[in-house]
Each structure stands twice: as structure tokens, then as C-alpha cells.
ZAMARGU-4260 file (C-alpha; in steps of 0.2 Angstrom, whole numbers, plus 5000, padded with zeros to 4 digits):
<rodrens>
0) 5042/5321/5722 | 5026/5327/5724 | 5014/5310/5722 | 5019/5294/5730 | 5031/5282/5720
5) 5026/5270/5713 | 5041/5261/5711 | 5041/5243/5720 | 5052/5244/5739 | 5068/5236/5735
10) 5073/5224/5749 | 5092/5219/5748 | 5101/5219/5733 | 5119/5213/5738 | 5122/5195/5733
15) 5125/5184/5747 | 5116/5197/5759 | 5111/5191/5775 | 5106/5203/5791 | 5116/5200/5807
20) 5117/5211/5822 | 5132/5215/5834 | 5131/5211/5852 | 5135/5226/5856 | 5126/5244/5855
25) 5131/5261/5852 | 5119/5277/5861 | 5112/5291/5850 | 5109/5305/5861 | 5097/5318/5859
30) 5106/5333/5861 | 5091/5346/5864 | 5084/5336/5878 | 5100/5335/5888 | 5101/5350/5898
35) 5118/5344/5907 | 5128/5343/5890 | 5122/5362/5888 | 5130/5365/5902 | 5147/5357/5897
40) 5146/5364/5881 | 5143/5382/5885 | 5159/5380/5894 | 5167/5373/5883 | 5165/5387/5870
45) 5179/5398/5878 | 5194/5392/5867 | 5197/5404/5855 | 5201/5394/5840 | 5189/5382/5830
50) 5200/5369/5834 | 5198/5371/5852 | 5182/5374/5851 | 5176/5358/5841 | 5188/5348/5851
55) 5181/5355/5870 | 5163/5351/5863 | 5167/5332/5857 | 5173/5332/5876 | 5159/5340/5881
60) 5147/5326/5873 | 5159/5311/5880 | 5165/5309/5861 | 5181/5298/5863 | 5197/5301/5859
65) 5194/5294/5840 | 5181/5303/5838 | 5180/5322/5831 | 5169/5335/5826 | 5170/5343/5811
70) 5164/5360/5806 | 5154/5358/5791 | 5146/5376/5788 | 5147/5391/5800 | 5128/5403/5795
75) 5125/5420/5804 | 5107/5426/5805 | 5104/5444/5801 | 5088/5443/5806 | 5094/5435/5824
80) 5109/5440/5828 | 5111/5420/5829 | 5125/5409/5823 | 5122/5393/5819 | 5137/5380/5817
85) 5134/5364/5810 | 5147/5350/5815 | 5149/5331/5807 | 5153/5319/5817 | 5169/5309/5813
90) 5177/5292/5819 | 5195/5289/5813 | 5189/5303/5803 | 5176/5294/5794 | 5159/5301/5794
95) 5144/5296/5805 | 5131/5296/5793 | 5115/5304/5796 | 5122/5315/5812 | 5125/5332/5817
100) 5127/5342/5832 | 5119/5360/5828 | 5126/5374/5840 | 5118/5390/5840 | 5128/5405/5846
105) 5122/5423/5852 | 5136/5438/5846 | 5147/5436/5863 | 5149/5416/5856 | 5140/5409/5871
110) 5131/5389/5867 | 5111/5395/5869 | 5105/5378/5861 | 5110/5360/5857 | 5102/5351/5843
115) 5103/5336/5832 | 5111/5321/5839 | 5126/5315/5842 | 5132/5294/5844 | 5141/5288/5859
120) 5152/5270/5860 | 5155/5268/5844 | 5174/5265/5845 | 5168/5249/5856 | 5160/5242/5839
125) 5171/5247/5825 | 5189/5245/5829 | 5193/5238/5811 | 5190/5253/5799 | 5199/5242/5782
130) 5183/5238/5771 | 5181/5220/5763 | 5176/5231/5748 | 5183/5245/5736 | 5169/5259/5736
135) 5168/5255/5716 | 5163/5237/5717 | 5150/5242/5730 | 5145/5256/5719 | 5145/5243/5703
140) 5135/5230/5713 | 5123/5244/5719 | 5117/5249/5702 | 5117/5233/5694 | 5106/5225/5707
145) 5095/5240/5708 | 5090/5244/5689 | 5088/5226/5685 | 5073/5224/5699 | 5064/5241/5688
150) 5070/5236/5670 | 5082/5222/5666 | 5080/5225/5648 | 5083/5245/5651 | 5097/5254/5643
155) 5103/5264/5658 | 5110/5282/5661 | 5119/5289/5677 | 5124/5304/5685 | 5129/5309/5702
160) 5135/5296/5709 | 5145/5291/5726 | 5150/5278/5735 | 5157/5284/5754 | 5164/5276/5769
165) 5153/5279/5785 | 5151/5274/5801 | 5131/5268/5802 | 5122/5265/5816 | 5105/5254/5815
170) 5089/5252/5822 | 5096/5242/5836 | 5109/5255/5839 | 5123/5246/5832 | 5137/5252/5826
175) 5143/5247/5806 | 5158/5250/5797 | 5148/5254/5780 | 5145/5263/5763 | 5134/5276/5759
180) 5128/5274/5741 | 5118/5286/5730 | 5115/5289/5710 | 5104/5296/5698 | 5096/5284/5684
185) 5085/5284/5674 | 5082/5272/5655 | 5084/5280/5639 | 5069/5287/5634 | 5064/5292/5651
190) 5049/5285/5661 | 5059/5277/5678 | 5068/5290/5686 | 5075/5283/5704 | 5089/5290/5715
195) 5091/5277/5729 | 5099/5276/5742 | 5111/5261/5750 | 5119/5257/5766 | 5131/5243/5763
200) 5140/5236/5777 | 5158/5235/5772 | 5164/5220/5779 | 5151/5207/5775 | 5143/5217/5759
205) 5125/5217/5767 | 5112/5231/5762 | 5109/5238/5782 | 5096/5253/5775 | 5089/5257/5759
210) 5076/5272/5753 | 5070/5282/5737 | 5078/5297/5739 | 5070/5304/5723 | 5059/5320/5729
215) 5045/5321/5719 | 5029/5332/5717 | 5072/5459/5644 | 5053/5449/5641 | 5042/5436/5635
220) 5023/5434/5632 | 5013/5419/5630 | 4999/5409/5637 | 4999/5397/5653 | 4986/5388/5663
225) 4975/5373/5659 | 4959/5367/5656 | 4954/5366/5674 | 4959/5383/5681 | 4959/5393/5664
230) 4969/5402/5652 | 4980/5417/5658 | 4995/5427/5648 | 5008/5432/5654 | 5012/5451/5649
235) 4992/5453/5652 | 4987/5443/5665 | 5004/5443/5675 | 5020/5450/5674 | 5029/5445/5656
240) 5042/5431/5656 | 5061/5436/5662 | 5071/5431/5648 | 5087/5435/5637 | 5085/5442/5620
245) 5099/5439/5605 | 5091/5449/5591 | 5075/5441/5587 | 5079/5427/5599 | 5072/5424/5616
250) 5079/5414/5629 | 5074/5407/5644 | 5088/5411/5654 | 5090/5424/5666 | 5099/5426/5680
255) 5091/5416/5692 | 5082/5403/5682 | 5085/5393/5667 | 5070/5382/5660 | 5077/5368/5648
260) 5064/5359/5635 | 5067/5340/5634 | 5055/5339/5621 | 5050/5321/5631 | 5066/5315/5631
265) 5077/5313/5648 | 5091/5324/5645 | 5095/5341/5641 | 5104/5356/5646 | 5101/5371/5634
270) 5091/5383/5639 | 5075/5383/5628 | 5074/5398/5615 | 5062/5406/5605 | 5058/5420/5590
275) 5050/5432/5600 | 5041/5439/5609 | 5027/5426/5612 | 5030/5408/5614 | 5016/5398/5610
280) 5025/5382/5613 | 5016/5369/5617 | 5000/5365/5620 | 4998/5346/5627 | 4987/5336/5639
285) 4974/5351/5642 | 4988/5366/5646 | 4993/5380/5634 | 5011/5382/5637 | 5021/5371/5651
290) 5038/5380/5647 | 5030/5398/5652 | 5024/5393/5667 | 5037/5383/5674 | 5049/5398/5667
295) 5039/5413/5676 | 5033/5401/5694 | 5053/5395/5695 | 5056/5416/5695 | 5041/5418/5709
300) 5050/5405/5719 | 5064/5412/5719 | 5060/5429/5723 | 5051/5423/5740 | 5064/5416/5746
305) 5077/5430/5739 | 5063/5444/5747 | 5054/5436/5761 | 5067/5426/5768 | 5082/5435/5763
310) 5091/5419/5756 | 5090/5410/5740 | 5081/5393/5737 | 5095/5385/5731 | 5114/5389/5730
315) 5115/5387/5712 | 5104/5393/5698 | 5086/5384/5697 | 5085/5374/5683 | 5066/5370/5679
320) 5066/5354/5664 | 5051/5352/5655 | 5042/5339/5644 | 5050/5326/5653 | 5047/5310/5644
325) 5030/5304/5639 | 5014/5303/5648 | 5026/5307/5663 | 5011/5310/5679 | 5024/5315/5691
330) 5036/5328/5695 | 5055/5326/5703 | 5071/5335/5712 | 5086/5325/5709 | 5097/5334/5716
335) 5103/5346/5702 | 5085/5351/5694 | 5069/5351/5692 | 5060/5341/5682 | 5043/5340/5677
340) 5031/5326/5668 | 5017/5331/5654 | 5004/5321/5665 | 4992/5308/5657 | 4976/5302/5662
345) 4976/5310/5680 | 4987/5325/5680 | 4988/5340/5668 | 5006/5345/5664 | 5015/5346/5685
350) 5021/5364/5682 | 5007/5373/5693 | 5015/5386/5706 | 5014/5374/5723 | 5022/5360/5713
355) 5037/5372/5707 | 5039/5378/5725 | 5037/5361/5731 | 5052/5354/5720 | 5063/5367/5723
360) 5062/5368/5743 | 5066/5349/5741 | 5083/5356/5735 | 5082/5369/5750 | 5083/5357/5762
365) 5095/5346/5754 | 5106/5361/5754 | 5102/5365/5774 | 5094/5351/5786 | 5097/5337/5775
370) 5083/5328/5780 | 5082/5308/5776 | 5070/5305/5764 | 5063/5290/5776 | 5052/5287/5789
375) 5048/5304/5801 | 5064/5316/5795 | 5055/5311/5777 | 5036/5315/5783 | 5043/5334/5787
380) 5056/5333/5771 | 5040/5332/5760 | 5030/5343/5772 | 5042/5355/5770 | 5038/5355/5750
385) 5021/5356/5754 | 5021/5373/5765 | 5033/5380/5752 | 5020/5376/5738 | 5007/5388/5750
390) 5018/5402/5754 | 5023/5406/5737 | 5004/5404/5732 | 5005/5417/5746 | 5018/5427/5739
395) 5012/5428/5722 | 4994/5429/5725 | 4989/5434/5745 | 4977/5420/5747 | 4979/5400/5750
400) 4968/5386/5746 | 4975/5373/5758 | 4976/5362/5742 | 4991/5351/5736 | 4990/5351/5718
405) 4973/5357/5714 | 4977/5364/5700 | 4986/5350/5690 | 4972/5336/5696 | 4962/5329/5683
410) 4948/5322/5694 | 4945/5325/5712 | 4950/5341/5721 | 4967/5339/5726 | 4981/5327/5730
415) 4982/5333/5749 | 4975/5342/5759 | 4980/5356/5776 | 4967/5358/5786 | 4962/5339/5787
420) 4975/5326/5780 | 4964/5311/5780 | 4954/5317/5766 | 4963/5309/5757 | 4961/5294/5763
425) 4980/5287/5768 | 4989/5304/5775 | 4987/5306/5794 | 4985/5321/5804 | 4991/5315/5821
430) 5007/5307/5827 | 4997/5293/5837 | 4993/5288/5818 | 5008/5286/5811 | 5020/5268/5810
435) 5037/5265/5804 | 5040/5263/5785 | 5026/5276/5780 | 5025/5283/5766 | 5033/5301/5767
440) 5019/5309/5757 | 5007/5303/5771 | 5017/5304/5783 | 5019/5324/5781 | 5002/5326/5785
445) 5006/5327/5803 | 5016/5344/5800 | 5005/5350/5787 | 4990/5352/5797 | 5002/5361/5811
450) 5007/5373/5799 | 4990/5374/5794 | 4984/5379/5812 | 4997/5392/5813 | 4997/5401/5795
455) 4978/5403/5803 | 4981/5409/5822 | 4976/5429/5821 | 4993/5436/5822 | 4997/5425/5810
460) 5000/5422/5792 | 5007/5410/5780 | 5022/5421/5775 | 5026/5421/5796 | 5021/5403/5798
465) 5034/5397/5784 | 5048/5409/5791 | 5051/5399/5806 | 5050/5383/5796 | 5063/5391/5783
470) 5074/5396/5799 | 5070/5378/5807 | 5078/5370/5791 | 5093/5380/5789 | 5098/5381/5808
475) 5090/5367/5820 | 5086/5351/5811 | 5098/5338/5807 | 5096/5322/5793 | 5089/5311/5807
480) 5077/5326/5812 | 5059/5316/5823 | 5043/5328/5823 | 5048/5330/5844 | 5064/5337/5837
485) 5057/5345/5822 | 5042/5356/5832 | 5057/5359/5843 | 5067/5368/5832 | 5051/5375/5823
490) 5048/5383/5841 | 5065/5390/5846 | 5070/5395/5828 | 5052/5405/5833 | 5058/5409/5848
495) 5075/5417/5842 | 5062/5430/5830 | 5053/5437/5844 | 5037/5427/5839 | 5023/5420/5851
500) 5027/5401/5858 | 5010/5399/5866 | 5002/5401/5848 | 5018/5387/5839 | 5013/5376/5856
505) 4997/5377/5853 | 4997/5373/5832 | 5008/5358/5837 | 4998/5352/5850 | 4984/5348/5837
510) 4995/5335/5829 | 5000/5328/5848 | 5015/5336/5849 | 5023/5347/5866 | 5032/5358/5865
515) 5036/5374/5879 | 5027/5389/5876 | 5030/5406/5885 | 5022/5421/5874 | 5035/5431/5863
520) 5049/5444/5866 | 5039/5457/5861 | 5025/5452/5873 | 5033/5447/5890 | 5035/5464/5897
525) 5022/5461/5908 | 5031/5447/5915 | 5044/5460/5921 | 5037/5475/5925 | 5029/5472/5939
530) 5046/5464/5946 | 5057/5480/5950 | 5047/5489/5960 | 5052/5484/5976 | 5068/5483/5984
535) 5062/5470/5998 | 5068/5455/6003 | 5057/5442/5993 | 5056/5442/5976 | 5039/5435/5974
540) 5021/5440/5983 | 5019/5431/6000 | 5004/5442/6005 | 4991/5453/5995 | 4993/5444/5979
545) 4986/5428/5969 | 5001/5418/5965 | 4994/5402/5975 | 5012/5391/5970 | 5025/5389/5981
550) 5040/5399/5979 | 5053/5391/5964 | 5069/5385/5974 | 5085/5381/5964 | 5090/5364/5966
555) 5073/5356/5965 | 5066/5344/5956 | 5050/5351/5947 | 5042/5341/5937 | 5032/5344/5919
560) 5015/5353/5923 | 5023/5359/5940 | 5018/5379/5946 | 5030/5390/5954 | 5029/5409/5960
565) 5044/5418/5957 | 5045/5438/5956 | 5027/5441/5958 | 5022/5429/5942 | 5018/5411/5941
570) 5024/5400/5929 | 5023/5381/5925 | 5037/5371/5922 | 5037/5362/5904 | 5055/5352/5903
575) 5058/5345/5917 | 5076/5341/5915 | 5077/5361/5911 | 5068/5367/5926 | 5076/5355/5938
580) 5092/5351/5943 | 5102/5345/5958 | 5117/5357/5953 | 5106/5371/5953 | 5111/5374/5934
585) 5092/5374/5930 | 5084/5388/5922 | 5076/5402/5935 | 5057/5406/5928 | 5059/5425/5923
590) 5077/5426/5926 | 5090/5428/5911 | 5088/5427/5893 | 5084/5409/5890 | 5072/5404/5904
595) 5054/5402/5895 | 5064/5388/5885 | 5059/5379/5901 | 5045/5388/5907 | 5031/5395/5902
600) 5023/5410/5911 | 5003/5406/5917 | 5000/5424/5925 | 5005/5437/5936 | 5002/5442/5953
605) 4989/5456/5958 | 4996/5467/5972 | 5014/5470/5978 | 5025/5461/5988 | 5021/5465/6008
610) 5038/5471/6010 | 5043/5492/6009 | 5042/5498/5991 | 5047/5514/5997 | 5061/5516/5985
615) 5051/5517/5969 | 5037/5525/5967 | 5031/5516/5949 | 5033/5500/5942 | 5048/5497/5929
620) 5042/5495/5910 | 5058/5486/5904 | 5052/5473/5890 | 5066/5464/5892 | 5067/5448/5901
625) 5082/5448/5910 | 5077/5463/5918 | 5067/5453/5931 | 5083/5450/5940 | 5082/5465/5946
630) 5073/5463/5959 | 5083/5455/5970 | 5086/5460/5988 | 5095/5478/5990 | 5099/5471/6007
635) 5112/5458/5999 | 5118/5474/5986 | 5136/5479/5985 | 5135/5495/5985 | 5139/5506/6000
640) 5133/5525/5994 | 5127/5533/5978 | 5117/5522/5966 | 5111/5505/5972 | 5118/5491/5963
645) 5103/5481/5959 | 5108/5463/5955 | 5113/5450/5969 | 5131/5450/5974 | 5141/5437/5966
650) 5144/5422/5976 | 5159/5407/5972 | 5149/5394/5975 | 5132/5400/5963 | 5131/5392/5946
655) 5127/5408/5932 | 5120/5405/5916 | 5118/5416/5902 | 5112/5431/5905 | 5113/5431/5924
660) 5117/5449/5933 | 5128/5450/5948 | 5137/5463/5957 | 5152/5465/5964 | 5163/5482/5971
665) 5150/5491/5965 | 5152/5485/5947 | 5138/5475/5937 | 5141/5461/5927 | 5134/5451/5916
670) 5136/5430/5912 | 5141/5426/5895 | 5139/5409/5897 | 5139/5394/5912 | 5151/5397/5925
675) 5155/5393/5944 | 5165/5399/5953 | 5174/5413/5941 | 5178/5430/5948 | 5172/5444/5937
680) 5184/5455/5944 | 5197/5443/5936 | 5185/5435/5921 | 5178/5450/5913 | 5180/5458/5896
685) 5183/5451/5875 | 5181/5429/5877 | 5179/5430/5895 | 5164/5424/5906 | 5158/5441/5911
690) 5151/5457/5901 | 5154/5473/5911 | 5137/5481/5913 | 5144/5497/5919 | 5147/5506/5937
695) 5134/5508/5952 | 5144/5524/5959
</rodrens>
């Protein structure tokens, strides 16, 4: 939904509700924060079956023996080479709702990255999983209760209904046997559309969570626009309308969009059709023709997501449904369509280009993170919406006004705005500002202006900017997604395109948000090059150069802010249980392929180590940053004659992460994942721990 619902917050509807809590508590666990499950679960990966695979991961978290993960959907990015596996939590094989555990995956399988969460202890709370209550009852109860608080006298429709078993865990982290409920409504005639939903504890019948999940904000000719931006036509102006023609009739059907005219009813499903080639139909409430333009932005909408983004909006075919009721001044995604309102006194007809993108990305990212339409997950569901509504003005046009619904507001410039949220008078723009029970629509101001700062950054623009919230969605948020865990994934989903962290740090640092740095792929070769060209003894400058931090030493415990030298650069530790670690398992600044997702580098040492560079006369230019582990000590190299085996000899007792290098025999290898104590000689090769790099002979 694109403006705030008016609709009165619902409360418990259940008859002979009343709100208990268990003694006992269950733990949500962050699982990109928790560098030591990483660990476990990069081991974990090596069985070759899914089975195996989900069943050495719910290990690896501490699930217990009840409790299982489920694969839910397996997506390989092109663009990437990434997969991403998204995993449902089960207990007793009952769902935990509002969970996943997100694994990303490079091409030799290896776990790079945990996200989403995961819930520990709940077989301590629910051993009973018999509900009090048949789904139905609960489903009957659910509807009654909540149309009669909009309109008792209302003769109601429904669609899309369910009622599910779930395991639900409260804000006092305790565990529920429960059901999830969810519908569409809305009364005949239109005017109250609602799409709740209902956590129902299925033993005593209580409501334990409740939210609006109702989102809202060969060819034709004709007219479009309104009175406050003007009349265009399309076949003139713009591109004619994609339609069907039957002889002299035109459809609005093609292959990608369908545009239905409920003619201000509620329902409908035939595509609206026309004697051609120009449709006139209708002007009302100030705009020319409501059914053109929503027909020709849902097409524009879909192509950037097709074109840009290589993937489509939705997995079905947009269906874009106009003249909805009467006097309607709101817009909606209920999970099947899009629907839009005539306006009335403050909107002109919703089907302006941002508002079309808006309520189809809400579909989006039902279909992908699945964010809860509550509280934070909901401030960047809506945001979400919003950055789409800018990038296909971007698409279409090349330019951005930064505007929420400009174009569709009667009085005033616009419902929201980018670069400052609290013009508005009730969005905020910092995460200091925002309180539980928000309103998502002003609570979305807080990744707005974000996305705002980095559309802007040179280097930058909105297509880019929206990319890494389009990969963000469909790879490393969850339904219970925070903004810590939301700019999380916004960074390392910019991290996996090759794109500059200090400038997604820097954007999300505006709204009081950390997160790592550490430059780009493409621009970290000077973080390497000066590495390899020297085969002393020290890997970093003790004399002759600037880097004034003590030398980084696995094992210890840096904290955030902490600078370390290391291979003639300096660097500045920015997660501490990533750079850190007692098992030495922490991420070496400059070594591997994952270390900036724990450090970020500050600069690079003038000078050259004191030690003999006499066997190279240049520095290497490798852009890659593994390749700084080459420089380690020759004295310490297997080889005995012929060319010199660069990386450190492998030792039993070193932990190796991804990407590591080692020698041994004069053979290379490479780590595939975390490992101890695993001979590459015996643990090379297809689903083993080592990659052969190739001979030093």
C-alpha cells in the first residue's frame, strides 16, 4: 500500500483471549553475526547429498534432534556466480514462522555467508504439538471477529485464505504451538480492502501477533496523465500501448501484463478490451485515461526488472486492476494483483509510474525475502517499494525526483520524500528515531534516505543502487529481516558484484547504521601489489615504511576500530568476532577471498620491507585478493629446485579458510572451505577440501 492505512489497529479478536507468557525462553540467533557457526557450517557442506547437507547444517547451528531444515528454494546468480539456498526451519516438521537460514554458496559449494536467523530451545517449550483447535475454527473465528470491528453490517468476500500450524516464538522469546492465519476481504462494493494477519496460539486460542499485511501505495494509442503533470499520448508522446488485437478489438493483454477494468466494482478478471486503435476510456478525477497508463507503466516495470536485473518482478503475469471502487485514494498488492483507486479529494487516479513499481516489488519481495509487513522487516518492505517506484522512473525516463507520489497528489508536493524523510512530518530518517509499532510507511524512511545517498555517490546511480537492494531481497534477507541485517545483506550482496563497500558504508552510516567497508574487487589491487615483491621473511614493513600498527597476530583479540599492518598495508578491524578469534579461525586482513567482510583496508605502506627483495625486480599487479598470500616467507617454501612454491607450507595443526594457499611437495593448493588438520595430498580434488593449484616444478 502506498499511504498509511487508515484502518483502526486491531487488538485481540479471539473470544476468551488472554496474554500469558511461558517461563521458559527459546534463543533466536543472529546467524550473520556468528562467526563460529560459519565455521561449522562451511564444514558442514561436504556431504554430497541435500539431505546430508541440510542435516550437517541444523547440526552445525545446535538444531536438536526434532528439528530440521528444509530446502525451500535453491537460486543461482549469473551475475555472481553465487548460490543462494534458502532453508525453513521445522520442528516435528512444523514450520517456524517468520525464520530462515539463508546460505550463500560459491561454484566449489563452499558456505561464504550466513544470514537470517535461526531459533534454538524450542523442543524445551513445545513438547505437545496436538492443537486445542481444527485450523478451520481458528480460520472461522479469525474472519468473523476481524470484519465485524470494519463493518458489521458488510456483506463480505474472501479469497486466499489459510490457516497453518507453526511454531511462534514472541517478543519474550518464547516458544508457541500456534497458527498462522491470513486472507483477503474486502465488502461488496468495495471501499475496505484488509489482508490481516493472525498468530493464534493453538492451545489456549489467544491472538499472540497481529499486522495489516495489505501492501498499499500489436498496439494501442490513447491519452494518459493528469491535471497536475499534463496530458501525454501514447503512440506520440511514448511508446503505443502493448496489446492483443481480435479484428477490430483491442485487448489489454499481452504477454507480460493483463490490466482488468473493475468499472468501481471489487472484482474482476477479464482483461479490459476496446474498438481500436485508441481508447479514450475514461476520464475521471482530473486524469485522461487510468487504464492506459496503468496498462503501459505495468509493461515499464516489467521490462526493468526483465532487462536490468535479469529476473522478472513477479513469477506470474502482472495483473494491473483499475477503477477500483469509488472515490478509492489508495492503491494495494494483495498478493495476486494490483489494484488501484480512482482517488477523491486528495489523490488523482494511483496509477502514476512510481506507484505501479511500488505495488508490484511488494509482490517481488513477497515472492523472495518475504519480509513481515511489521515493525523494522516492514519499514524496508515498504522502502523496498519506494526505491523500485525511483529506478523505474529511472529506467523509463534517466532522471529522479526523489518524490513519493508526486504526481498523483492533489495538494502538497509529494507523499514522501528521499533526501529528507521528515518532510513530511511523521517518516524518520535515522534509526535513533524509530520505536516499536511504527508505522511501516514511516518507518521506511530510514532506508530511503540510504538509498538516497547512494543512488547519489559519483560512481553511482539509481539503476546500480537498486541492483544490490534487488540482489539483497532475493538472496540475504529473511521475513524477520532488522535494518542491521538488512544494510548487511545490502552490503555483501554489494560485495558479491564487485561494487565499493566504503561508498554502501558510508550511505548507511547517514541513517546510523555500521556496516564494514573495504573498497571493491575491482579496486583493491593496490591492496596486493605491493605484497609480492619480496621473498623475505616478514610479510609486512618493519622499517622504511608508514604502517605505524602493530603487526596482525592470529589468535588475537582485536577489537572494532583496532589497526593492524599486515603485507605492507594497514587495515582496521570492523567485526570483531570476525577479526578475532581464540582458534585462530578469524579472517587475515588481505589474505583469502573473504577477508574485507571483516576488515576494511585504511592504506598502504610507502617503502619496501628491509628484508632482500632481490628475487623480483617489480611489484606484482595481481587484482586479486588472494594473491597477497603470496608473499609469505620462501624460507618456509617446499620447493627444493626449479620454481619457487610461493605459498606457506601446509601445517596440521593451522586452521584454513576459503581461499587459503598452501604448499606441499612441491604442489599448490588451494582451501575450499574451513578445515584443520586435512592433508591435501589425501583431501584434494571434486567435493574435497582442497583445489589443486597446479605444480611448482
Amino acid at each position: 500500500m502506498i499511504i498509511p492505512n487508515r484502518l483502526q489497529k486491531l487488538s485481540a479478536v479471539i473470544p476468551l483471549i488472554v496474554f500469558s507468557a511461558a517461563a521458559n525462553s527459546a534463543d533466536l540467533v543472529d546467524l550473520r553475526n556468528d562467526y563460529t557457526l560459519l565455521q561449522r557450517a562451511q564444514q558442514a557442506i561436504q556431504g554430497p547429498t541435500v539431505r546430508s547437507v541440510t542435516s550437517n547444517i541444523s547440526q552445525a547451528i545446535g538444531l536438536s534432534n526434532d528439528e530440521n531444515l528444509v530446502l525451500e528454494r535453491s537460486r543461482f546468480d549469473a551475475d555472481t556466480g553465487l548460490t543462494h539456498q534458502r532453508y525453513i526451519q521445522t520442528y516435528k516438521t512444523i514450520p517456524v514462522w517468520g525464520t530462515r537460514v539463508i546460505t550463500t554458496q560459491g561454484s566449489n559449494r563452499s558456505i561464504s555467508q550466513l544470514h537470517g536467523n535461526a531459533v534454538l530451545g524450542v523442543d524445551a517449550e513445545v513438547q505437545d504439538t496436538q492443537p486445542a483447535f481444527s485450523a478451520d475454527t481458528v480460520l472461522n473465528d479469525v474472519k468473523k471477529n476481524h470484519t465485524q470491528k470494519i463493518d458489521p453490517q458488510g456483506a463480505w468476500e474472501f479469497h486466499s485464505e489459510s490457516s497453518d500450524l507453526v511454531i511462534y516464538v514472541d517478543d519474550q522469546d518464547t516458544s508457541h504451538l500456534a497458527y498462522a492465519v491470513s486472507f483477503f476481504a474486502d465488502v461488496n462494493g468495495g471501499g475496505h480492502p484488509t489482508r490481516p494477519t493472525y498468530i493464534i496460539d493453538a492451545k489456549s486460542g489467544d491472538t499472540l501477533f497481529t499486522f495489516e499485511g495489505l501492501a498499499h501505495v500489436k498496439q494501442g494509442t490513447g491519452p494518459g496523465g493528469n491535471q497536475k503533470i499534463g496530458r501525454y499520448y501514447y503512440g506520440t508522446d511514448y511508446d503505443k500501448l502493448d496489446v492483443t488485437v481480435s479484428g477490430s478489438t483491442y485487448i489489454m493483454e499481452n504477454t507480460n501484463v493483463k490490466t482488468v477494468n473493475l468499472n468501481h466494482g471489487t472484482t474482476g478478471t477479464q482483461a479490459y478490451s476496446f474498438q481500436g486503435p485508441e481508447n479514450t476510456v475514461k476520464e475521471i478525477n482530473g486524469a485522461y485515461s487510468p487504464l492506459n497508463d496503468a496498462h503501459y507503466f505495468g509493461g515499464v516495470v516489467f521490462d526493468m526488472y526483465q532487462n536490468w536485473y535479469n529476473t522478472r518482478p513477479l513469477s506470474f503475469k502482472l495483473t494491473m486492476r483499475v477503477h477500483y471502487s469509488s472515490n478509492y485514494d489508495n492503491a494495494f498488492w494483495n498478493g495476486r494483483e494490483m489494484t488501484f483507486g480512482d482517488g477523491g479529494s486528495l489523490f488523482y487516479p494511483l496509477t502514476s509510474l512510481d506507484v505501479s513499481s511500488h505495488e508490484v516489488s511488494h509482490g517481488f519481495t513477497e515472492q523472495n525475502a518475504g519480509l513481515i509487513y511489521e515493525n523494522q522487516s516492514g519499514g524496508i518492505n515498504e522502502s523496498f517499494s519506494d526505491m523500485a517506484g525511483e529506478a523505474a522512473e529511472f529506467y523509463m525516463r534517466g532522471t529522479n525526483d526523489w518524490l513519493v507520489g508526486y504526481e498523483l497528489r492533489k495538494s502538497g508536493t509529494a507523499l514522501r520524500y528521499f533526501e529528507d524523510p521528515t518532510r513530511d512530518g511523521s517518516s524518520i530518517g535515522h534509526v535513533s528515531n524509530y520505536y516499536p509499532g511504527m508505522d511501516v510507511h514511516h518507518s521506511s524512511g530510514v532506508f530511503n534516505k540510504a538509498f538516497y545517498h547512494l543512488a547519489t555517490t559519483p560512481g553511482w546511480d539509481t539503476r546500480k543502487a537498486f541492483e544490490i537492494f534487488v540482489k539483497a531481497n532475493q538472496s540475504y534477507w529473511g521475513p524477520s529481516t532488522n535494518y542491521q541485517q538488512g544494510a548487511q545483506g545490502a552490503r555483501d550482496a554489494a560485495q558479491s558484484l564487485g561494487y565499493n563497500l566504503d561508498d554502501v558504508a558510508a550511505a548507511f552510516a547517514k541513517v546510523g547504521i555500521t556496516v564494514a567497508g573495504g573498497g571493491s574487487s575491482s579496486s583493491s589491487s593496490s591492496s596486493s601489489s605491493s605484497s609480492s615483491s619480496s621473498s623475505s621473511s616478514s610479510s609486512s614493513s618493519s622499517g622504511g615504511g608508514q604502517c605505524t600498527a602493530p603487526q596482525y597476530s592470529a589468535g588475537t583479540a582485536y577489537s572494532v576500530g583496532q589497526q593492524v599492518s599486515n603485507q605492507n598495508n594497514q587495515y582496521r578491524c570492523d567485526v570483531s568476532g570476525w577479526c578475532s578469534s581464540s582458534s585462530a579461525w578469524a579472517y587475515e586482513p588481505g589474505v583469502g577471498l573473504y577477508w574485507n567482510t571483516a576488515w576494511t583496508q585504511t592504506g598502504s605502506c610507502s617503502g619496501s620491507s628491509t628484508s632482500s627483495s632481490s628475487s623480483s625486480g617489480s611489484s606484482s599487479t595481481s587484482s586479486s585478493s588472494s594473491s597477497s598470500s603470496s608473499s609469505s616467507s620462501s624460507s618456509s617454501s617446499s620447493s627444493s629446485g626449479g620454481n619457487i612454491c610461493t605459498s606457506p607450507t601446509w601445517n596440521a595443526a593451522d586452521v584454513y579458510l576459503n581461499g587459503d594457499k598452501v604448499s606441499l611437495n612441491n604442489v599448490e593448493y588451494q582451501a575450499q572451505w574451513w578445515n584443520q588438520g586435512a592433508n591435501p595430498e589425501q583431501n584434494s580434488g571434486p567435493w574435497q577440501v582442497w583445489e589443486v593449484i597446479g605444480s611448482c616444478m
